[in-house]
N, C-alpha and C positions, 0 to 999 in steps of 0.2 A: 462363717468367715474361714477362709482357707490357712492354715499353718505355715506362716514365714519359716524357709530354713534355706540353709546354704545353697542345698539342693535343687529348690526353685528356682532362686536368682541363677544359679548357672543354664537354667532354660533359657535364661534372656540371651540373646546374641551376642550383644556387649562384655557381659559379664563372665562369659564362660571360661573365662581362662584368666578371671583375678581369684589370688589365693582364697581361700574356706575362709581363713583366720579374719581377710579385710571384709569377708560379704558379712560375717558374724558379729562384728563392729558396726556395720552397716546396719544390721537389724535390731541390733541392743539399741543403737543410738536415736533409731527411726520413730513415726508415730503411727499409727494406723486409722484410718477412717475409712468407714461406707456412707456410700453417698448412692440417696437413692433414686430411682429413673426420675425425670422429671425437675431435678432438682441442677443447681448449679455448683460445679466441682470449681470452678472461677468466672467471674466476671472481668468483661476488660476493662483497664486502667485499675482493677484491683493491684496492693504489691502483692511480688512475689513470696510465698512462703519460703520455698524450699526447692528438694529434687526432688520430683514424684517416681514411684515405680508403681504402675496398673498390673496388681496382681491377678485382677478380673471383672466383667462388665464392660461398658465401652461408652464412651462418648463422641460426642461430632465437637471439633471447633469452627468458631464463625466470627466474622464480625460486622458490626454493624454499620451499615452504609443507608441513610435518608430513612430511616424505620424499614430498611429492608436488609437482608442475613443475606452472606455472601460463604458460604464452607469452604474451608484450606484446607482440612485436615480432619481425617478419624483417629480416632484415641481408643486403641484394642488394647488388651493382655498383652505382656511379655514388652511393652513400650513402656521408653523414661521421657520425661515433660518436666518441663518449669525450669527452675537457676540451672545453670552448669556449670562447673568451674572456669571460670574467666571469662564468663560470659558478663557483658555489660548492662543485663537485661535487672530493669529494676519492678517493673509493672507489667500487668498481663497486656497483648496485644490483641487481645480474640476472647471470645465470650469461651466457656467450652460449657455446654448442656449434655446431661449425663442420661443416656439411651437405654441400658441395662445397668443393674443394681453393680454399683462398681468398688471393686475393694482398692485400697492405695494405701501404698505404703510411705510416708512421705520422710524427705532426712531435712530436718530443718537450717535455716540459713546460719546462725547460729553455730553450727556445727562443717559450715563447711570448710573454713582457715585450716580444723583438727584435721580433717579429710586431705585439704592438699598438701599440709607439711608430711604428712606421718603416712601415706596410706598412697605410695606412688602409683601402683598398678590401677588401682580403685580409679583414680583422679585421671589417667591416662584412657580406662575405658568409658568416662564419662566425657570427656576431652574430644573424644573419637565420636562420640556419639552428636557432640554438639556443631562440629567441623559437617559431618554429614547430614544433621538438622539444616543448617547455611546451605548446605550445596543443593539439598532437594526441593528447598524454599527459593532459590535463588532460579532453579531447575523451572518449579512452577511456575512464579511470577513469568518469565519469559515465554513458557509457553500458554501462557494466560493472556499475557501482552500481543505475542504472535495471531493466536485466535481470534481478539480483538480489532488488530490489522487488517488481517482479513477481511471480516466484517465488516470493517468501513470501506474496503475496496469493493467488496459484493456487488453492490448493488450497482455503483456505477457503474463496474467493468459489464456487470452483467444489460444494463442499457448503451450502454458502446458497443457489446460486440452485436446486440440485436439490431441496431441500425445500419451498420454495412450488411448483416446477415438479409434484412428486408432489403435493400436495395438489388444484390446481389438476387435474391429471388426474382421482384420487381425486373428487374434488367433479367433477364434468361425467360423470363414468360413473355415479356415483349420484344426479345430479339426472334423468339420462335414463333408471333405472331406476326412479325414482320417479315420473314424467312419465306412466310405460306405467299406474300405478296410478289417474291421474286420471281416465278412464271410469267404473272400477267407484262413484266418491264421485257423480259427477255426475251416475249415474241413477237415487242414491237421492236425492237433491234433487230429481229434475224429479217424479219422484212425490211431492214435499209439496205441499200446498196454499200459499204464502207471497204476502204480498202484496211490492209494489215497491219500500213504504215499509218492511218487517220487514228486504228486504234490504238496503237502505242503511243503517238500520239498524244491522245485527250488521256488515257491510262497514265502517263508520264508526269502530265502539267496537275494531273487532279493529285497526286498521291505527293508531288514535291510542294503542295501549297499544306496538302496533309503535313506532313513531316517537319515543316515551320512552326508547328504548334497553334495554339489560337493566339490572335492579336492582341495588344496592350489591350486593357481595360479601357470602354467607352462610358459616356455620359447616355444617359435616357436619350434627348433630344440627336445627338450624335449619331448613335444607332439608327434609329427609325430614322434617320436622313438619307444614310449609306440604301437602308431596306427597303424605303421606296424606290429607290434611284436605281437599285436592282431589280424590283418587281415591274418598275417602268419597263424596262431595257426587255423582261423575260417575256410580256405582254403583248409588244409592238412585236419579236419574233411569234404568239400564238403558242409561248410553252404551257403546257397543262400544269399544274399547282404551284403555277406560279409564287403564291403569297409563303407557300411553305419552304419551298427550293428556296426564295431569297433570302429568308431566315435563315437556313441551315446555311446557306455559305457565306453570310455576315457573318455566323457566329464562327467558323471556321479557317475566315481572313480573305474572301476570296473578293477581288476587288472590281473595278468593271474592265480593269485591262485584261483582267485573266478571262473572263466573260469573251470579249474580244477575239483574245488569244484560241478558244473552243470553236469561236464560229470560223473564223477563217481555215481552221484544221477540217472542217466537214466540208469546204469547199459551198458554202451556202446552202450545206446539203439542209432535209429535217430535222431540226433541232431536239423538237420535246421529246422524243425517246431517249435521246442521251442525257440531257439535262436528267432528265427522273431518273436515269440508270444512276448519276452523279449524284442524285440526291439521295438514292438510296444506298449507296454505299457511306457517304456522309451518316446517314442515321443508321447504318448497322456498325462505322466507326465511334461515331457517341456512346452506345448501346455498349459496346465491347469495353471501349473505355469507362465509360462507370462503373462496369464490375469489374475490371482490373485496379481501379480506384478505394471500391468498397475491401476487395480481398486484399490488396496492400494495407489498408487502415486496421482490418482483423490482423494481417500477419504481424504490425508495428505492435498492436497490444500484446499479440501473444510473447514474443520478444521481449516487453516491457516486464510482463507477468513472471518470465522465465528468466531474467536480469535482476528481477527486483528480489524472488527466492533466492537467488544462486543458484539454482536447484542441476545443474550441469557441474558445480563445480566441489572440489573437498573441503572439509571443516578448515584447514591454515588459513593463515594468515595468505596475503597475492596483493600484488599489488596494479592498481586501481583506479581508473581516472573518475574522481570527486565528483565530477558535473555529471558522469554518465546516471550514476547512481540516486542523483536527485532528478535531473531531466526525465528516469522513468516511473522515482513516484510521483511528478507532478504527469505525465500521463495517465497513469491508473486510477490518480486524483481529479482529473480534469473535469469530469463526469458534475461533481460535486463544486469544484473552481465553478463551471460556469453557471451552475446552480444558484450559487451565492451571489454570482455577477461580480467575481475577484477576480481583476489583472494581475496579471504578474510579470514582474519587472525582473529580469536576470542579466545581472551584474556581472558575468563570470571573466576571471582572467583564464583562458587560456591555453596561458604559458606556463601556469602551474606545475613541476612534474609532479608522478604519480606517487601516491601514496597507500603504505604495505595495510590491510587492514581488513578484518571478517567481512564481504562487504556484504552478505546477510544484514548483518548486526548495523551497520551502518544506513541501510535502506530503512528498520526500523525505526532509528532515530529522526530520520528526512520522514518517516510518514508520522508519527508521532505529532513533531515541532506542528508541518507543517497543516495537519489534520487540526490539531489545537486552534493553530491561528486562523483558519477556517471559519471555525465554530464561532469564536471570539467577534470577527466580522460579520456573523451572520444577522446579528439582531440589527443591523444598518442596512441589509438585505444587498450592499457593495460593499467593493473595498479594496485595497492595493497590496499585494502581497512583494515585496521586495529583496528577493536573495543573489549576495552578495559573495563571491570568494576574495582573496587574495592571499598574500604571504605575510606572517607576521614573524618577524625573525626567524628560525628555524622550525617552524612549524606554517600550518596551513591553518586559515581560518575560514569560516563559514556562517555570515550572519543572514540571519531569516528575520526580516521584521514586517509586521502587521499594523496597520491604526486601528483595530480593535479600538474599545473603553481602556485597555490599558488593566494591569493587573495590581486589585486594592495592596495598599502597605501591608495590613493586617493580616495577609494572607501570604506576599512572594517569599516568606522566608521559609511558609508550608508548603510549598508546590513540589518540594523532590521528595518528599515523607511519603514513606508505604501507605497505599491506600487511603490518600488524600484526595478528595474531587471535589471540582465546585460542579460540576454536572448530574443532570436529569439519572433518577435508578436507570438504570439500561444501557445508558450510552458513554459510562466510561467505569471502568477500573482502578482509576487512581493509582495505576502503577506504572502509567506510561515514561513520565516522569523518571519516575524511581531506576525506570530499567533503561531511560535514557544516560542518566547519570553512570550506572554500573557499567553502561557499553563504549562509556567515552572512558572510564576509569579504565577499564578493560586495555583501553588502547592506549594508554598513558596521557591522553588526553586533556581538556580542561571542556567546563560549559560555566556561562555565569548569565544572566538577564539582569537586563535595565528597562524599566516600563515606566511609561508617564501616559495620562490619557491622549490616547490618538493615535502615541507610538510605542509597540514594544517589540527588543530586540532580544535572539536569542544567539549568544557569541559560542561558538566550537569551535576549541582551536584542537589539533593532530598535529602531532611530529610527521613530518615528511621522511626522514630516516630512521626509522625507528626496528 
């Protein structure tokens, strides 16, 4: 066992600059014990003894979560653990298991009242010490929370961006296999007679029925009406693929007057070279268009990804339109929404103005809630997700409600407690919660839930000037 003296303690960080006189008090008054590998320096929900000083050895802290250990913290040399002055802590929170043979000096509780009246410096560097315990713990939890986030964004983001990615392939192999077809069209045209004027012409009528966009939505039987009635018309002139030509300009709006409108411009010339030249620009138009379709869907996520971090913008405060912020975690989310087979119903006003606020820290909250109420509906394999804004006197509110089973009595009053879960090892942390509550407090905020089976609501209200 190593020899306590003034000396040592001033090795500690903390300590280095409290008088000789108060560390000498400190060690008169203290107890010593080894505790050896293997063994337990505390159990959680043990009380607290005292202040520990680890004069040597180390331990891990953990705690336990469904028979599985979850580590927050190593316990080395020259580190203080346990009571600190004015600290509210009455019982341990975390197992701590002792790794190498560990010396501790411990100042029992008993003696801490004598400590803070008489012994200021002493009392200020343990003070200091424990302010910094809160910020590095508070440090974790969020980047533990953050990690977490992630995590459940993974997966889906990562099958959303794979499916524009396949389509976007898909479309560029079959626009370049359609591409090699364009010769055989092009030398039955140079063999028609057409004048300059026929081609601008049929060039004109096809690209403004283009530009129209595709037609309202039809029924089954509607369609195939239009489709024969165009295959009839392409037939009777003897145009070659037929059945497919009247597909692709049903599906592009093209009617039988515009049909019409094409033959009268050729003068009754030969039709099916231009028809096909028509149809194949129709389908290298499709082609083009669904991978402008796929690469806009990838650009909207990445947006979302890069909205939902902040990651373009400084740690202040800015201020923020509310709906932007949730609209892109229900994007990143969506993967997951349609998985479950959950609608989601948005209520939003608006006319809201914006409001000043980390909007990091605020995205987490929206995937947290809304992550939770997810899961909640999953065992019903549906479900309705309903988020609400509006203004509630000088502040903005934000309810998120689910018809989940609804959240038991015996448990809503634990659901913002550090490291409370009612979920599977693996798939939660039980501090979403916790770091939902600090990031509204943060904002001066409120949060509060009402649950009944079927429905539960989760209320955040924001100052709007704040």
């Amino acid at each position: 066992m190593k020899t306590v003296t003034s000396s040592l303690l001033k090795s500690f960080e903390p300590l280095k600059d409290v008088p000789e006189e108060q560390l000498q008090w400190l060690i008169d008054n203290s107890i010593q014990h080894i505790y050896p590998a293997g063994d337990f320096f505390f159990r959680q929900d043990d009380p607290v003894s005292g202040t520990h000083f680890i004069i040597a050895g180390k331990a891990r802290m953990y705690i336990s979560q469904r028979q599985d250990a979850m580590e927050i913290a190593m316990v080395e040399p020259e580190s203080i653990t346990g009571y600190l002055p004015f600290s509210r802590m009455k019982i341990a929170s975390a197992n701590c298991e002792v790794l190498e043979d560990m010396q501790v000096m411990t100042l029992p509780m008993e003696k801490i009242n004598e400590l803070i009246h008489q012994h200021f410096e002493l009392t200020q560097a343990l003070v200091h010490v424990m302010t910094s315990r809160v910020r590095n713990f508070t440090s974790m939890q969020q980047q533990s929370e953050k990690m977490m986030a992630l995590g459940k964004l993974s997966a889906g983001l990562a099958h959303e961006l794979n499916n524009p990615a396949a389509a976007i392939l898909r479309g560029a192999r079959s626009l370049k296999d359609h591409l090699q077809l364009e010769p055989k069209t092009f030398k039955e045209l140079m063999n028609m007679h057409v004048t300059t004027d026929q081609v601008d012409a049929v060039n004109n009528l096809l690209f403004e029925v283009i530009r129209q966009g595709p037609p309202p939505p039809m029924g089954m039987m509607e369609r195939n009406d239009k489709v024969d009635e165009m295959q009839d018309w392409l037939d009777q002139y003897k145009i070659t693929c037929a059945p497919e030509i009247a597909e692709n300009m049903t599906d592009f709006g093209f009617t039988m007057q515009h049909l019409e409108q094409f033959r009268q411009q050729l003068n009754d010339g030969p039709l099916s070279p231009v028809f096909n030249w028509i149809n194949n620009n129709l389908i290298t138009e499709k082609m083009v268009t669904d991978i402008e379709e796929a690469a806009t869907r990838m650009g909207k996520l990445v947006d979302s990804v890069k909205a939902f971090t902040h990651m373009d913008q400084g740690q202040d405060k800015s201020f923020t339109d509310i709906h932007s912020g949730i609209q892109n975690t229900l994007n990143l989310l969506d993967y997951k929404l349609r998985k479950t087979n959950v609608t989601v119903i948005r209520n939003f006003d608006t006319s809201l103005p914006p409001v000043k606020a980390f909007v990091g820290e605020l995205n987490q909250v929206w995937t947290n809630i809304i992550d939770n109420a997810i899961d909640a509906m999953a065992a019903h394999e549906k479900g309705t997700l309903e988020i609400a804004t509006v203004k509630d006197g000088k502040c903005l509110a934000v309810n998120i409600t689910d018809d989940g089973p609804g959240i038991p009595d015996d448990i809503i009053n634990k659901i913002y407690d550090p490291f409370f879960t009612t979920k599977a090892i693996g798939q939660g942390t039980g501090m979403g919660l916790d770091i939902v509550c600090q990031i509204i407090r943060h904002h001066r905020g409120h949060i509060s839930v009402h649950s009944t089976p079927g429905r539960t609501t989760f209320h955040i209200s924001l100052p709007i000037n704040d």
